[in-house]
N, C-alpha and C positions, 0 to 999 in steps of 0.2 A: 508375754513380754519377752522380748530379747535379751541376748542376753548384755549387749552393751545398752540396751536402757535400762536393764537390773542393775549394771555397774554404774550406772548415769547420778546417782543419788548420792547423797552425802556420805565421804569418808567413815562418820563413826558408824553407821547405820548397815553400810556397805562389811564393814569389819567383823560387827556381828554376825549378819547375815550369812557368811562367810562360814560361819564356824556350822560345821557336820557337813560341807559341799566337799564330791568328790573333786580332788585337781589331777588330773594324768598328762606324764609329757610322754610321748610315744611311746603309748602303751604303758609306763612306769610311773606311781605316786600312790595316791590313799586319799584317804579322809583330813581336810585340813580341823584342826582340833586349836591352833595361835596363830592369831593375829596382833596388830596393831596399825591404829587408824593414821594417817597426818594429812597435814591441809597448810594451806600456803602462809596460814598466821600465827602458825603454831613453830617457834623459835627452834624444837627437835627436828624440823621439817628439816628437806635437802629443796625444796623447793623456797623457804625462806628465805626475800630479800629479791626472790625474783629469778627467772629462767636464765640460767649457765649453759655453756657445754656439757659436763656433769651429767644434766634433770632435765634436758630439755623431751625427754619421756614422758616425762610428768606433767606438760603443756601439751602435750600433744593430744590426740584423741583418746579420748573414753574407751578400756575396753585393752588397751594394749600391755605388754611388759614393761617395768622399769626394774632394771637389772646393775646392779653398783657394786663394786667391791667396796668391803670394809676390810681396815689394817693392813689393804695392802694385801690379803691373804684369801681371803673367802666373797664370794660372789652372794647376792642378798637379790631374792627376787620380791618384785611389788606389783599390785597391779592399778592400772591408772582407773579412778573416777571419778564421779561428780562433776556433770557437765557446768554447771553452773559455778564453780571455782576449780579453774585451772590452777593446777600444780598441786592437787588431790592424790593419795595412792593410801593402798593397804602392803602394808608388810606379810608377807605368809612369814610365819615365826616356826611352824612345826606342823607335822603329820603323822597318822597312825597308817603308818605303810599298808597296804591292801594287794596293789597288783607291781609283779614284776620284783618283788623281794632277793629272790637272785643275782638280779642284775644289781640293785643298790647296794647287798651286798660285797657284790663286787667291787663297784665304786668307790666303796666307804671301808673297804677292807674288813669289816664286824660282819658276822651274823646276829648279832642279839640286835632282833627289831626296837626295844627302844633306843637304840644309839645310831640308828638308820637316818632319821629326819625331826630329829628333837631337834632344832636350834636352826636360825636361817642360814648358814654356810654349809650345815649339813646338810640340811633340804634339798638343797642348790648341790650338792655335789652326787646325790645321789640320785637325782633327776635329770643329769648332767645341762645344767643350766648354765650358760654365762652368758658376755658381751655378746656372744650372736644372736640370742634373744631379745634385747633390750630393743623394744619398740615394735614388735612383736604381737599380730593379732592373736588375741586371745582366745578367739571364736572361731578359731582354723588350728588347721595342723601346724606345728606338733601338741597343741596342747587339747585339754576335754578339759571343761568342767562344767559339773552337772549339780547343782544348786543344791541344799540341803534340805532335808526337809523338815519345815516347821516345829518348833518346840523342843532343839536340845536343852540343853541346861547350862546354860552358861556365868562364867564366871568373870569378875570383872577388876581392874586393878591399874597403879598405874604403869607406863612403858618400863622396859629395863635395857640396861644398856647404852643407856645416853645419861646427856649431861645437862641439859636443857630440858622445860618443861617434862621433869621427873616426875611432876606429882598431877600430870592430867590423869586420866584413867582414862583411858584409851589403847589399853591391852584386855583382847578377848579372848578365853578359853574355854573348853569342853573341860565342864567340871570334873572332876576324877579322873580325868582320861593320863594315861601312863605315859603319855608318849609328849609330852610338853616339854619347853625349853627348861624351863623352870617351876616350881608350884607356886599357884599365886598366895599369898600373903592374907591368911583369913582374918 
């Protein structure tokens, strides 16, 4: 299967799936360990209510980047799926850095790897991701990802950070893993 019909499938399904797949943007990233799912009838959406300027990534095809700032301050990358409901994506929320730790590093000013790509601004900054990604094939350069393999241990809970449908569970974690936004909620 390719890898934009692996992304073709439902938001939450996608989200999990998601968790222990390597992500690399030129050369630089790790193991994604947080996610969280949204889809176009879920009120937390950016695609709810309907395609904007803003999302209109998120209509677009299966497989691409949708790339937003939040606050004004930090760049939030997602990736668009589920062919059969447009305005689908997965939030990457965090990673356990793997390749290129110098470089992020750099980026991110820290050496201590859990403060590399804990949280989606950091992700994003250490992978030097912004608006020039945003709509961006996934399945080309600059990006890799290489699908995880079957059977991590995942945790489950709802999103955080929003104000809207706070209480879906729709946020997926690598259980114990050090490097998450936050720990989810036992």
């Amino acid at each position: 299967m390719s890898l934009t019909d692996w992304l073709g499938r439902d938001a939450v399904t996608v989200a999990r799936d998601l968790i222990g797949a390597r992500l690399l943007v030129n050369g630089v990233g790790g193991i994604i360990v947080e996610t969280e799912a949204y889809d176009p009838d879920d009120p937390a959406s950016h695609s709810f209510g309907g395609p904007r300027p803003r999302n209109t990534a998120m209509f677009g095809p299966v497989g691409r980047a949708y790339v937003y700032r939040i606050y004004g301050a930090h760049w939030c990358f997602n990736i668009v799926c589920d062919r059969t409901t447009p305005g689908s994506a997965v939030l990457i929320r965090a990673l356990e850095p793997t390749d290129g730790l110098d470089v992020m590093a750099a980026r991110r000013g820290t050496g201590d790897p859990r403060n590399l790509c804990s949280g989606p601004g950091k992700l994003c900054q250490a992978l030097a991701i912004d608006k020039a990604l945003d709509h961006a094939p996934l399945d080309a350069s600059p990006f890799l990802i290489e699908r995880a393999v079957p059977g991590p241990d995942i945790a489950i809970g709802p999103r955080i950070g929003i104000t809207k449908g706070v209480d879906t569970p729709w946020r997926f974690g690598l259980r114990g893993s050090r490097f998450l936004s936050l720990p989810f909620r036992p």
